[in-house]
PDB file of N, H, CA, C and O in Angstrom:
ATOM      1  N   UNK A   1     -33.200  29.818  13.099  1.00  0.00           N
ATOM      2  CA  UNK A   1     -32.501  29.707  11.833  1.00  0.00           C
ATOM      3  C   UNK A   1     -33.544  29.493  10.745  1.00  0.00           C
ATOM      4  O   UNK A   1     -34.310  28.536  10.863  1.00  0.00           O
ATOM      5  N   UNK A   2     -33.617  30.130   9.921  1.00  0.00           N
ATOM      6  H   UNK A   2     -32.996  30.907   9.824  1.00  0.00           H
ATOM      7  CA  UNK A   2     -34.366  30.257   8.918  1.00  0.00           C
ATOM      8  C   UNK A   2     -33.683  28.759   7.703  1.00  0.00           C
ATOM      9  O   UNK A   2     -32.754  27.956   7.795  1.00  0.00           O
ATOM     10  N   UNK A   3     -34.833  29.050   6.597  1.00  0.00           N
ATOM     11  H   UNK A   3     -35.588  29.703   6.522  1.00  0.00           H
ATOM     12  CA  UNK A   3     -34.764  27.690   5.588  1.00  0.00           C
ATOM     13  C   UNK A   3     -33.279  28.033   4.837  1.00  0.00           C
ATOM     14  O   UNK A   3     -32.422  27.213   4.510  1.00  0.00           O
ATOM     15  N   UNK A   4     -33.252  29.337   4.688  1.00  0.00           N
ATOM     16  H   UNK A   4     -33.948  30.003   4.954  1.00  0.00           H
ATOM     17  CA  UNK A   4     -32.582  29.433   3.776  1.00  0.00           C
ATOM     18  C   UNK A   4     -30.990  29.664   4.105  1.00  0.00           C
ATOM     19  O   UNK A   4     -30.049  29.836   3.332  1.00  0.00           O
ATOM     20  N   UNK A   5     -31.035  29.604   5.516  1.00  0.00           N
ATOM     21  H   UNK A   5     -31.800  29.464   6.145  1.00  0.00           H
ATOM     22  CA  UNK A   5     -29.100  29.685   6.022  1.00  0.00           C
ATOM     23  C   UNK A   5     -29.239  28.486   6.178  1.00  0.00           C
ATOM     24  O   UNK A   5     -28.339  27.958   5.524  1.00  0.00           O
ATOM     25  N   UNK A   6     -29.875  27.686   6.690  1.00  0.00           N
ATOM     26  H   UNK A   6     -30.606  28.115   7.221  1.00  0.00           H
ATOM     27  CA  UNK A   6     -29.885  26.222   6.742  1.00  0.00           C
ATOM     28  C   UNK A   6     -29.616  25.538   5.900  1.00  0.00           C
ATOM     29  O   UNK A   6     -28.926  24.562   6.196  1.00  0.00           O
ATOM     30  N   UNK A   7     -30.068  25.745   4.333  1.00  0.00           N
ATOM     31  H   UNK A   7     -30.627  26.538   4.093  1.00  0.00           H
ATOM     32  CA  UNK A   7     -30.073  25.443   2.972  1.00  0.00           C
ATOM     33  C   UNK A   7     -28.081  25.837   2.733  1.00  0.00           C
ATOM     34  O   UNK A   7     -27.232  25.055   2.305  1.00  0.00           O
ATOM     35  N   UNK A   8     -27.875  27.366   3.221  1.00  0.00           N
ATOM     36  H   UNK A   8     -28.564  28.001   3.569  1.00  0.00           H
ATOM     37  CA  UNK A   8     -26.808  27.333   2.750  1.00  0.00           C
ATOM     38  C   UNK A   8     -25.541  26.713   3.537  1.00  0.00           C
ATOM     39  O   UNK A   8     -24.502  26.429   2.943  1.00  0.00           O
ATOM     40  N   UNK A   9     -25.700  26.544   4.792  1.00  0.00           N
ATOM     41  H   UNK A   9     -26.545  26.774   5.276  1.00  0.00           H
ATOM     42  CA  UNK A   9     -24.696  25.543   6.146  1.00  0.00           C
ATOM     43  C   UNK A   9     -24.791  24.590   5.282  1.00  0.00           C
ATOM     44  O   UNK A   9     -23.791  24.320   4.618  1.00  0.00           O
ATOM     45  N   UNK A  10     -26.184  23.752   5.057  1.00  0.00           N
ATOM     46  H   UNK A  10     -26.996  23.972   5.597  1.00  0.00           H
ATOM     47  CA  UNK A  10     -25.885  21.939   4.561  1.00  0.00           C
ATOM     48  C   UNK A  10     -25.294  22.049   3.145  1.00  0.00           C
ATOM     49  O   UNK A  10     -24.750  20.969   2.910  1.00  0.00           O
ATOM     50  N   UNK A  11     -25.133  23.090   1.843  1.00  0.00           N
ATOM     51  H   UNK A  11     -25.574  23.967   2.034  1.00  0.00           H
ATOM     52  CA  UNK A  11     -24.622  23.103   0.867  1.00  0.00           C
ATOM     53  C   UNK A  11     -22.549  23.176   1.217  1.00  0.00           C
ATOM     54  O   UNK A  11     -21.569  22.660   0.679  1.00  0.00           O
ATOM     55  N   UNK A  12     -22.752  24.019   2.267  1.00  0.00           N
ATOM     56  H   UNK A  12     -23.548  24.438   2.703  1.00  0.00           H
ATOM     57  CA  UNK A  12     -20.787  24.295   2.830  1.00  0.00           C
ATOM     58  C   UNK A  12     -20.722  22.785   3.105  1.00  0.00           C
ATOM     59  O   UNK A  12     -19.741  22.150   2.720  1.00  0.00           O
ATOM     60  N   UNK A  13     -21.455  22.353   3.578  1.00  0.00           N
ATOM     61  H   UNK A  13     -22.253  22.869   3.891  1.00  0.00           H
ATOM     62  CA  UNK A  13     -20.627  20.673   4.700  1.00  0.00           C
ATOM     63  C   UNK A  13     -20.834  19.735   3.538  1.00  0.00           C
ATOM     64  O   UNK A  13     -19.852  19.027   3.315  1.00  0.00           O
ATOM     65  N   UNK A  14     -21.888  19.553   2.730  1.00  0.00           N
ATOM     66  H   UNK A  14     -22.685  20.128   2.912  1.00  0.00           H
ATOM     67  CA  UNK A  14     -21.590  18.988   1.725  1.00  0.00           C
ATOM     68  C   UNK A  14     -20.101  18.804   0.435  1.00  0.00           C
ATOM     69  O   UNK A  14     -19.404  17.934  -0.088  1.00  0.00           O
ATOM     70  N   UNK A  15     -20.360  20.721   0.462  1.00  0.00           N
ATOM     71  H   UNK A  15     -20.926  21.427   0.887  1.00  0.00           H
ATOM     72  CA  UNK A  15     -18.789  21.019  -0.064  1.00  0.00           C
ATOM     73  C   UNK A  15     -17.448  20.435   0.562  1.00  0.00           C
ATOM     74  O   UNK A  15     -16.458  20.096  -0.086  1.00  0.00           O
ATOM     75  N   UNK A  16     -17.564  20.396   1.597  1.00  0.00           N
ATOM     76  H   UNK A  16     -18.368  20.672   2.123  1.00  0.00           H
ATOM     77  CA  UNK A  16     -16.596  20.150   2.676  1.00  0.00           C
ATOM     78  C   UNK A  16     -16.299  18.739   2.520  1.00  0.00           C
ATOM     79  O   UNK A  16     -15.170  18.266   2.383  1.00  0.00           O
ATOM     80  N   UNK A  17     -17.752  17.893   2.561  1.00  0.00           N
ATOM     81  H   UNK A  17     -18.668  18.278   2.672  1.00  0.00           H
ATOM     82  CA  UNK A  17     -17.194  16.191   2.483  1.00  0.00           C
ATOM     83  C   UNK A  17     -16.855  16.227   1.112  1.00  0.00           C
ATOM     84  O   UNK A  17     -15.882  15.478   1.025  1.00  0.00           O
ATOM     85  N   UNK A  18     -17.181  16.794  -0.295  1.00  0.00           N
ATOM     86  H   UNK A  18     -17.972  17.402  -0.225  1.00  0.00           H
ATOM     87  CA  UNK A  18     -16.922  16.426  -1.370  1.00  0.00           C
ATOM     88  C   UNK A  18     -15.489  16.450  -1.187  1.00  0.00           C
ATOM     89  O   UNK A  18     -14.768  15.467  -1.356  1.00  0.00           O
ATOM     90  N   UNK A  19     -15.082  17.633  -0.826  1.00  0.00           N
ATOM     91  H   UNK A  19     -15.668  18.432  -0.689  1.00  0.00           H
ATOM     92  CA  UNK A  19     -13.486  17.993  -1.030  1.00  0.00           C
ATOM     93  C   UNK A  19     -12.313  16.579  -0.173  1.00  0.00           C
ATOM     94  O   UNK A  19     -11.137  16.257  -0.342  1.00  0.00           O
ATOM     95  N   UNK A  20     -13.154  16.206   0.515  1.00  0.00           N
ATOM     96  H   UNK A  20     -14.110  16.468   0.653  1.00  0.00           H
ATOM     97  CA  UNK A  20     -12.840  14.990   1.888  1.00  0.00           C
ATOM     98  C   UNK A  20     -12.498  13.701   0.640  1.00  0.00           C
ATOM     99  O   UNK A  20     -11.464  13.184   0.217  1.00  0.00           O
ATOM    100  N   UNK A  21     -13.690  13.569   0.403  1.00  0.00           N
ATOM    101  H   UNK A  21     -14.530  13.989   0.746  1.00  0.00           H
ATOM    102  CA  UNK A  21     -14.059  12.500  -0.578  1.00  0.00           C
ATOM    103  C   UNK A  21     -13.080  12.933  -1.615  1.00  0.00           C
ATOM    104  O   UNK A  21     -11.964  12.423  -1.520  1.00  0.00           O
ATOM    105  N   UNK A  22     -13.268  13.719  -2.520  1.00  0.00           N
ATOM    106  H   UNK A  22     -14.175  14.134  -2.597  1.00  0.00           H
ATOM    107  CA  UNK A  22     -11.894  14.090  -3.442  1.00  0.00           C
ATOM    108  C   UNK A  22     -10.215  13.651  -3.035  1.00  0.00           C
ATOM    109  O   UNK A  22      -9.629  12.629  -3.389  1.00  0.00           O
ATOM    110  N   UNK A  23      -9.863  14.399  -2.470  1.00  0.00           N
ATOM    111  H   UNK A  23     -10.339  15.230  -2.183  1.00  0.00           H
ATOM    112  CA  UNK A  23      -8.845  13.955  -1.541  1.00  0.00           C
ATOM    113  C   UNK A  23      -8.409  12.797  -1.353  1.00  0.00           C
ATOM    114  O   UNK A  23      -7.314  12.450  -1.794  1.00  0.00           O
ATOM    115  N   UNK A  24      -9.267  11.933  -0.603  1.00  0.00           N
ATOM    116  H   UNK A  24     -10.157  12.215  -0.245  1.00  0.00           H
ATOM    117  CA  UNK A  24      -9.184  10.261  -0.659  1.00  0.00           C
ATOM    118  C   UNK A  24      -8.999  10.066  -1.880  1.00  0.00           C
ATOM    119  O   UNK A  24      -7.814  10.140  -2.205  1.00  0.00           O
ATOM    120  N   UNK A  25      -9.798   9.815  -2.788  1.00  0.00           N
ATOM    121  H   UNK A  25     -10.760   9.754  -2.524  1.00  0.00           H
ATOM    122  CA  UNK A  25      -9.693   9.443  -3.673  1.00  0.00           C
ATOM    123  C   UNK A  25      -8.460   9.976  -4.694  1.00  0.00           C
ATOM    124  O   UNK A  25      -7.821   9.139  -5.332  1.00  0.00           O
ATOM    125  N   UNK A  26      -8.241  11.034  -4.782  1.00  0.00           N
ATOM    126  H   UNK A  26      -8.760  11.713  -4.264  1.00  0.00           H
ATOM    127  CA  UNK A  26      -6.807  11.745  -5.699  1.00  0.00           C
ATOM    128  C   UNK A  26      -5.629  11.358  -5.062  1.00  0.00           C
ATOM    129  O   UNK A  26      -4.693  11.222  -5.850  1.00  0.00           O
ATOM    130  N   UNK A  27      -5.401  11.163  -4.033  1.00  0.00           N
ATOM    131  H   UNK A  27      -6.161  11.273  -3.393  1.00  0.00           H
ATOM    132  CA  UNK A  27      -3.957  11.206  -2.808  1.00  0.00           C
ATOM    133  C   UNK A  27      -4.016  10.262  -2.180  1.00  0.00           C
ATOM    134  O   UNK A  27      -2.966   9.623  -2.251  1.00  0.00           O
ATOM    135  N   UNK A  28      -4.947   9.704  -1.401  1.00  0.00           N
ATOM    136  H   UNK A  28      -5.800  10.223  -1.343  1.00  0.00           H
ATOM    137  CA  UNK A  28      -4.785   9.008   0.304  1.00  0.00           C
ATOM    138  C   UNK A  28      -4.902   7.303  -1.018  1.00  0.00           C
ATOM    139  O   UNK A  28      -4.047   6.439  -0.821  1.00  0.00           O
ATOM    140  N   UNK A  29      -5.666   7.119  -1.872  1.00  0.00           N
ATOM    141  H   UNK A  29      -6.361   7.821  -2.032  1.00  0.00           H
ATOM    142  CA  UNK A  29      -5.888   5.614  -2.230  1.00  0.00           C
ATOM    143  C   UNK A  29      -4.888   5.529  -3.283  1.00  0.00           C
ATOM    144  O   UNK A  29      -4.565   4.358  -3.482  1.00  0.00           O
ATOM    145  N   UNK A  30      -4.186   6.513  -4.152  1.00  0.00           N
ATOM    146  H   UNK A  30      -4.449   7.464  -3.990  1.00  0.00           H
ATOM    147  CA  UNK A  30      -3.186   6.075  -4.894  1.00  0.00           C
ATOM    148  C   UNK A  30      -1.916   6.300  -4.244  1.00  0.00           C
ATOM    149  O   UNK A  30      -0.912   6.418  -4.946  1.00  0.00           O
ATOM    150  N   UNK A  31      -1.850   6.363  -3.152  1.00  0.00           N
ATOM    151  H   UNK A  31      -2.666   6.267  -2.582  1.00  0.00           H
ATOM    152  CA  UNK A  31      -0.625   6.135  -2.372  1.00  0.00           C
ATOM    153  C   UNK A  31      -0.494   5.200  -1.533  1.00  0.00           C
ATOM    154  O   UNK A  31       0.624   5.089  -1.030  1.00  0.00           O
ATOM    155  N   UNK A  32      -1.747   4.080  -1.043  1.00  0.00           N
ATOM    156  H   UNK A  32      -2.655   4.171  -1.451  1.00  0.00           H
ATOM    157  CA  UNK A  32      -2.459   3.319  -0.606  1.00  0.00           C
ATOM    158  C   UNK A  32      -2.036   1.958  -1.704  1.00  0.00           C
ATOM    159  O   UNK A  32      -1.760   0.796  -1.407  1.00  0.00           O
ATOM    160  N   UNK A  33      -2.100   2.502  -2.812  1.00  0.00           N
ATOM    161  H   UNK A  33      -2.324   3.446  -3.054  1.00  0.00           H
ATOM    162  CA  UNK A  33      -1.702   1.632  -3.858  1.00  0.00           C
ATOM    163  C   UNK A  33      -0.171   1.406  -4.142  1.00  0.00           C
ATOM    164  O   UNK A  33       0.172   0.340  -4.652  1.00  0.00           O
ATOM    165  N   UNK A  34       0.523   2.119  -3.912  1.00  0.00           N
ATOM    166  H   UNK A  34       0.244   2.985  -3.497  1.00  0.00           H
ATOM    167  CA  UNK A  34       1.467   2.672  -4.840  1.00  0.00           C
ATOM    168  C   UNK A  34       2.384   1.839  -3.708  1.00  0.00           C
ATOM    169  O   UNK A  34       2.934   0.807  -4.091  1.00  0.00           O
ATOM    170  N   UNK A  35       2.573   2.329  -2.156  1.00  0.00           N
ATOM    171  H   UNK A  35       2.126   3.168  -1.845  1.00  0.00           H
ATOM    172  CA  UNK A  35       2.889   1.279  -1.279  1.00  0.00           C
ATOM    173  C   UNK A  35       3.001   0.175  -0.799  1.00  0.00           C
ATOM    174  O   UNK A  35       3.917  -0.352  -0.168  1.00  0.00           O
ATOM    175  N   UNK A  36       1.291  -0.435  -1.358  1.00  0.00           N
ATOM    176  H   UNK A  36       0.547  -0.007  -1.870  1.00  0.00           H
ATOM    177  CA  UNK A  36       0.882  -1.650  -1.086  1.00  0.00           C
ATOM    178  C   UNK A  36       2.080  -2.618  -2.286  1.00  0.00           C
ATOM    179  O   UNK A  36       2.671  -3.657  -1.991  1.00  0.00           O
ATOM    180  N   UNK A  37       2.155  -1.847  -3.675  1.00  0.00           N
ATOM    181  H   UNK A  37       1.674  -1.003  -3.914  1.00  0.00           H
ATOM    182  CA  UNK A  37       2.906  -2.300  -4.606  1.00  0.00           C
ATOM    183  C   UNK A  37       4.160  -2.653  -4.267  1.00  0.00           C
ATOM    184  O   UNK A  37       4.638  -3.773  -4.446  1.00  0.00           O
ATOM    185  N   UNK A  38       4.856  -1.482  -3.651  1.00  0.00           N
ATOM    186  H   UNK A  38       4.467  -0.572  -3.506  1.00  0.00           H
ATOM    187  CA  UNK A  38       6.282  -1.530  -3.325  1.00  0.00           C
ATOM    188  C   UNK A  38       6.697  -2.869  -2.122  1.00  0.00           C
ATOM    189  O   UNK A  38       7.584  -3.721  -2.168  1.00  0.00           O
ATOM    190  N   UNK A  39       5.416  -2.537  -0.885  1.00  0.00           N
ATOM    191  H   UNK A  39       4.696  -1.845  -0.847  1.00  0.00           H
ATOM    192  CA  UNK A  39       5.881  -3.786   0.055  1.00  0.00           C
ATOM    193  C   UNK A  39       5.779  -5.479  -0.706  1.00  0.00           C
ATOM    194  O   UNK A  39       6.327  -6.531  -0.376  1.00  0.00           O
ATOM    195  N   UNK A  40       4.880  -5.169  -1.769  1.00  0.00           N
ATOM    196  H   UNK A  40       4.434  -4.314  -2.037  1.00  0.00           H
ATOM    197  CA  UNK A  40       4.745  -6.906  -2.587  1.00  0.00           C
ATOM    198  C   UNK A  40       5.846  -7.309  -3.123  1.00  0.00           C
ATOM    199  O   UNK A  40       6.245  -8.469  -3.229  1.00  0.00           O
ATOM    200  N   UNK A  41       6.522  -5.993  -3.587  1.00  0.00           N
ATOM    201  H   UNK A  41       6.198  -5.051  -3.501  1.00  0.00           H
ATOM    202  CA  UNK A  41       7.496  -5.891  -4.681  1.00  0.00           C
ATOM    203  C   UNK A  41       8.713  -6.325  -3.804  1.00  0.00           C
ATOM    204  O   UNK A  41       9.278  -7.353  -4.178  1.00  0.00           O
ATOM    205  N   UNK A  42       9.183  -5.723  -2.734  1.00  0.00           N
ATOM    206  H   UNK A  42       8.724  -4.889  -2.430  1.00  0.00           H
ATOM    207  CA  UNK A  42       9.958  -6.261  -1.671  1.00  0.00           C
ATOM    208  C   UNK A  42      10.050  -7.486  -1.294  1.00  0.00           C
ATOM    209  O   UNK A  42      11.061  -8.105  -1.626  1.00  0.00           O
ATOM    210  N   UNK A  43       8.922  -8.208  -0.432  1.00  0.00           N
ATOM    211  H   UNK A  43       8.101  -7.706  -0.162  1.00  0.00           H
ATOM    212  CA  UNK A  43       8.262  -9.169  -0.007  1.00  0.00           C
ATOM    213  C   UNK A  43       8.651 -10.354  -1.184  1.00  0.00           C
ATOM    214  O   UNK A  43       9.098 -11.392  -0.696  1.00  0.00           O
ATOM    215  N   UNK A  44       8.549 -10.325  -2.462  1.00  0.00           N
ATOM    216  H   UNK A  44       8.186  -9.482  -2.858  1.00  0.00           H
ATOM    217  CA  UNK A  44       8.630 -10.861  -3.752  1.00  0.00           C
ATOM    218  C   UNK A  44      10.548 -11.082  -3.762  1.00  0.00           C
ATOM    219  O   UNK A  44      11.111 -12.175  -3.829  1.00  0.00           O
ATOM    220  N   UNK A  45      10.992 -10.212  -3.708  1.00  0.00           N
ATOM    221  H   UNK A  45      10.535  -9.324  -3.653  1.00  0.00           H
ATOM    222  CA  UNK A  45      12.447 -10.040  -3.726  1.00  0.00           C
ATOM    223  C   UNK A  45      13.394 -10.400  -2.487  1.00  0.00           C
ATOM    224  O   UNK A  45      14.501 -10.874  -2.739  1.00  0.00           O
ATOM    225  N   UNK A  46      13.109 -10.250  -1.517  1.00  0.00           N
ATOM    226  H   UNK A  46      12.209  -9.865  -1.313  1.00  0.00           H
ATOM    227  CA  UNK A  46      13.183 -10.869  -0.315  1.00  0.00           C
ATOM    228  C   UNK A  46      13.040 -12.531  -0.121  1.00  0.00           C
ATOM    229  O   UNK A  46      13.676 -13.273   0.628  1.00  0.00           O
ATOM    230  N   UNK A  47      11.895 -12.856  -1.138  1.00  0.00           N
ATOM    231  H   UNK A  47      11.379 -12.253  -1.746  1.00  0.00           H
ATOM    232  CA  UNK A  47      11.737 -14.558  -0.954  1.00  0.00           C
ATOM    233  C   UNK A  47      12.640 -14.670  -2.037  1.00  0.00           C
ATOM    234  O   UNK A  47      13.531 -15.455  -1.710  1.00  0.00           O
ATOM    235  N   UNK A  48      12.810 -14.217  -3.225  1.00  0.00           N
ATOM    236  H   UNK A  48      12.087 -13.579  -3.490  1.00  0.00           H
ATOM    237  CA  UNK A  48      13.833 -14.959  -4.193  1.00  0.00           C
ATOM    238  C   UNK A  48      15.001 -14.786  -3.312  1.00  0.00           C
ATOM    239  O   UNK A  48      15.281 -15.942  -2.994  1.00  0.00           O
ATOM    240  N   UNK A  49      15.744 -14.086  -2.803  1.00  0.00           N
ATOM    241  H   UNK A  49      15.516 -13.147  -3.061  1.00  0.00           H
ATOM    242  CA  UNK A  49      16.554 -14.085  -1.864  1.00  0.00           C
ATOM    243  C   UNK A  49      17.110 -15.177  -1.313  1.00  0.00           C
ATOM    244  O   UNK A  49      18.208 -15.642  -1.621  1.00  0.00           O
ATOM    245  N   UNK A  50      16.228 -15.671  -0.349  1.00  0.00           N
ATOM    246  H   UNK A  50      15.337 -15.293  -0.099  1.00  0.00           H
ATOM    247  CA  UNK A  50      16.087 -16.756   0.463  1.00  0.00           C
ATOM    248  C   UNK A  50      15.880 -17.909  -0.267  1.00  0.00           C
ATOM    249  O   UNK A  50      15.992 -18.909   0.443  1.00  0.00           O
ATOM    250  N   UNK A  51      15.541 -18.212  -1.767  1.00  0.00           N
ATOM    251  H   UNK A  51      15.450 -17.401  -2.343  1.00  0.00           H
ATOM    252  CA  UNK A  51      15.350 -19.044  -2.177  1.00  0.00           C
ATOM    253  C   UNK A  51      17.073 -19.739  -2.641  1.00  0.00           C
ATOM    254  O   UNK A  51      17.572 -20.832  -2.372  1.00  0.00           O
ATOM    255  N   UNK A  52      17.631 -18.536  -3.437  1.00  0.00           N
ATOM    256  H   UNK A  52      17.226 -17.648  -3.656  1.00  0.00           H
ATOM    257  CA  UNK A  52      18.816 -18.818  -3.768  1.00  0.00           C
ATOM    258  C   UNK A  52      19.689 -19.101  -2.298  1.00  0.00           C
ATOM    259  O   UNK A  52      20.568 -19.963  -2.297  1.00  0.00           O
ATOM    260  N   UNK A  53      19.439 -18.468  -1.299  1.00  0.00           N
ATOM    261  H   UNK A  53      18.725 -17.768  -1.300  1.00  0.00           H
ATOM    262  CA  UNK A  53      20.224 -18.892  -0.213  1.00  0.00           C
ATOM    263  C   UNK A  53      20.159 -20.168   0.164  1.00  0.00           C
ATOM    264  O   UNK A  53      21.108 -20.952   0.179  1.00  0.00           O
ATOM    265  N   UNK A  54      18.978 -20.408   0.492  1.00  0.00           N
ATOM    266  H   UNK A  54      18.207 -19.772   0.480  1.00  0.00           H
ATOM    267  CA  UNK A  54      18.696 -22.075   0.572  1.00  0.00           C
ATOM    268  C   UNK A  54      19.949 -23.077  -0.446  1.00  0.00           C
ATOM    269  O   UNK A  54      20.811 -23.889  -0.109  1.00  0.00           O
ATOM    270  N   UNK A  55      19.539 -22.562  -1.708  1.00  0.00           N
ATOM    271  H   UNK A  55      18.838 -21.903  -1.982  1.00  0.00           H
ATOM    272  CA  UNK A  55      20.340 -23.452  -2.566  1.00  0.00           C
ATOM    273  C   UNK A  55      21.976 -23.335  -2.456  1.00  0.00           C
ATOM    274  O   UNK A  55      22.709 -24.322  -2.521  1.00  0.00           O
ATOM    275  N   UNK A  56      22.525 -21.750  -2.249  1.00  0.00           N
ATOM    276  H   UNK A  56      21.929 -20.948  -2.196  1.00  0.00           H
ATOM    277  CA  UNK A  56      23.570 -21.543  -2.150  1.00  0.00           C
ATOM    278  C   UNK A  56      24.085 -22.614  -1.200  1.00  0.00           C
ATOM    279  O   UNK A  56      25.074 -23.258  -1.549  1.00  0.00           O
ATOM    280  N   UNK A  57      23.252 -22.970   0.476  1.00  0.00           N
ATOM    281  H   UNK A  57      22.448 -22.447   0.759  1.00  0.00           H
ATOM    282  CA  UNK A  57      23.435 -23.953   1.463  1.00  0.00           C
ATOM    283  C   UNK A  57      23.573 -25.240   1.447  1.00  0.00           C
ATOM    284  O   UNK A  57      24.351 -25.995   2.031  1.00  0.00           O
ATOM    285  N   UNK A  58      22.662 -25.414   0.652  1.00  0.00           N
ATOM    286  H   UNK A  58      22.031 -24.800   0.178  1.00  0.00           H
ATOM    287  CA  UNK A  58      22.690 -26.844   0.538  1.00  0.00           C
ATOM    288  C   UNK A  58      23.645 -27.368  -0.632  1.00  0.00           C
ATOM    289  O   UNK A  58      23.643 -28.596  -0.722  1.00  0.00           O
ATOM    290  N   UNK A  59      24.442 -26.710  -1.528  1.00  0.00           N
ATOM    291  H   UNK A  59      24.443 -25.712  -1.455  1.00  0.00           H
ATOM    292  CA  UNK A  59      24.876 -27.170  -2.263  1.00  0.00           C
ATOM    293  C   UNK A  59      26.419 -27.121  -1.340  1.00  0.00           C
ATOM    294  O   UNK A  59      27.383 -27.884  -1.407  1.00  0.00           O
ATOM    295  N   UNK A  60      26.229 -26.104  -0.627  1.00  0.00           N
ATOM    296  H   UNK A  60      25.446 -25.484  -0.573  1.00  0.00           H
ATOM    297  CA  UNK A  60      28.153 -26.539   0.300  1.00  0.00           C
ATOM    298  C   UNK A  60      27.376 -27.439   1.059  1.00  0.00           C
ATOM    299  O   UNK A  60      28.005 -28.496   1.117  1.00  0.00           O
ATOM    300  N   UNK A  61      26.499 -27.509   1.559  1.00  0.00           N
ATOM    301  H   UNK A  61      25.988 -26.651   1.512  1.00  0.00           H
ATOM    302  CA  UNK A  61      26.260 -29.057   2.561  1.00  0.00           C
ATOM    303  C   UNK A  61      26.342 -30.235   1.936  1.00  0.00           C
ATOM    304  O   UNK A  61      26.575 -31.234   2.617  1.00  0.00           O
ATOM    305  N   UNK A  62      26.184 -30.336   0.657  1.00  0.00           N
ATOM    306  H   UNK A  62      25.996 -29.525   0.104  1.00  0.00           H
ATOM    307  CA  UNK A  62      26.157 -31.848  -0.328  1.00  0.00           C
ATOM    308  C   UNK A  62      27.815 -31.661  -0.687  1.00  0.00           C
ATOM    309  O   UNK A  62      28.549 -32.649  -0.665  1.00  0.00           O
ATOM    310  N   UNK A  63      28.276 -30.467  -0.979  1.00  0.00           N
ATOM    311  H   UNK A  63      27.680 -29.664  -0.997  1.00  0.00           H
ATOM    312  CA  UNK A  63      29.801 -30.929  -1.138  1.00  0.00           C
ATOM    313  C   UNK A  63      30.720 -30.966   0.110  1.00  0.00           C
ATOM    314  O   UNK A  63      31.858 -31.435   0.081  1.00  0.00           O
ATOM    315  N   UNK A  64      30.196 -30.489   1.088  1.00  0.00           N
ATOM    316  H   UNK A  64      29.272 -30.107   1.111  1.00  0.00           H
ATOM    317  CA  UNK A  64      31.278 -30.991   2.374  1.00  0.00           C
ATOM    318  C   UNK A  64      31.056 -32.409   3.252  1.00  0.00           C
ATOM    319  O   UNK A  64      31.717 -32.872   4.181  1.00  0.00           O
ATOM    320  N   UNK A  65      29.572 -33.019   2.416  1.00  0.00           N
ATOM    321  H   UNK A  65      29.035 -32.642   1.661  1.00  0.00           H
ATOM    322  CA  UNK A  65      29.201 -34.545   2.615  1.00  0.00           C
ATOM    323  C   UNK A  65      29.687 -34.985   2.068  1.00  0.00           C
ATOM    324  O   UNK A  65      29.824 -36.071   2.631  1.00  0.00           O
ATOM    325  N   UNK A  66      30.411 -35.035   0.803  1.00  0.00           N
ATOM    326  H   UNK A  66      30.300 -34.153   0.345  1.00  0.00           H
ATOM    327  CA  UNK A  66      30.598 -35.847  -0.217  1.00  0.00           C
ATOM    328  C   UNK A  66      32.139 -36.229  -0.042  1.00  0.00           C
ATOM    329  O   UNK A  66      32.727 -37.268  -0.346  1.00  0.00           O
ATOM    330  N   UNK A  67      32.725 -34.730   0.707  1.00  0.00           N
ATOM    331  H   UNK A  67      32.248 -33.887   0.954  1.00  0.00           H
ATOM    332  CA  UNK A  67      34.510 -34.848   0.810  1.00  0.00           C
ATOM    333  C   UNK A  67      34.803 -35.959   1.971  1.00  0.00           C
ATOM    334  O   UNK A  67      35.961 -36.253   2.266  1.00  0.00           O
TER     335      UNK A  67
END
């Protein structure tokens, strides 16, 4: 193999990871994001949830103590 197909193979695989690297970066990490958001966003809403439930509980437990 000569310098100069050699020169042009390592310029394709270079091309190849750029496009790799592109990719990640345009698609695979802002969807990476965009998910990570939604499960917090859940996770967040899910505990207020449970927070009001708690209270919803304990407030029939203090009034069926009290009767």
């Amino acid at each position: 193999m000569n310098l100069e197909s050699l020169f042009y193979t390592l310029l394709a695989r270079v091309r190849e990871y750029q496009r790799m690297v592109n990719a990640i970066d345009n698609v695979l990490l802002p969807r990476i994001v965009e998910n990570a958001r939604f499960v917090r966003l859940k996770l967040d809403e899910d505990e207020r949830e449970e927070f009001v439930r708690r209270i919803v509980i304990n407030r029939l437990l203090e009034s069926l103590g009290r009767r």
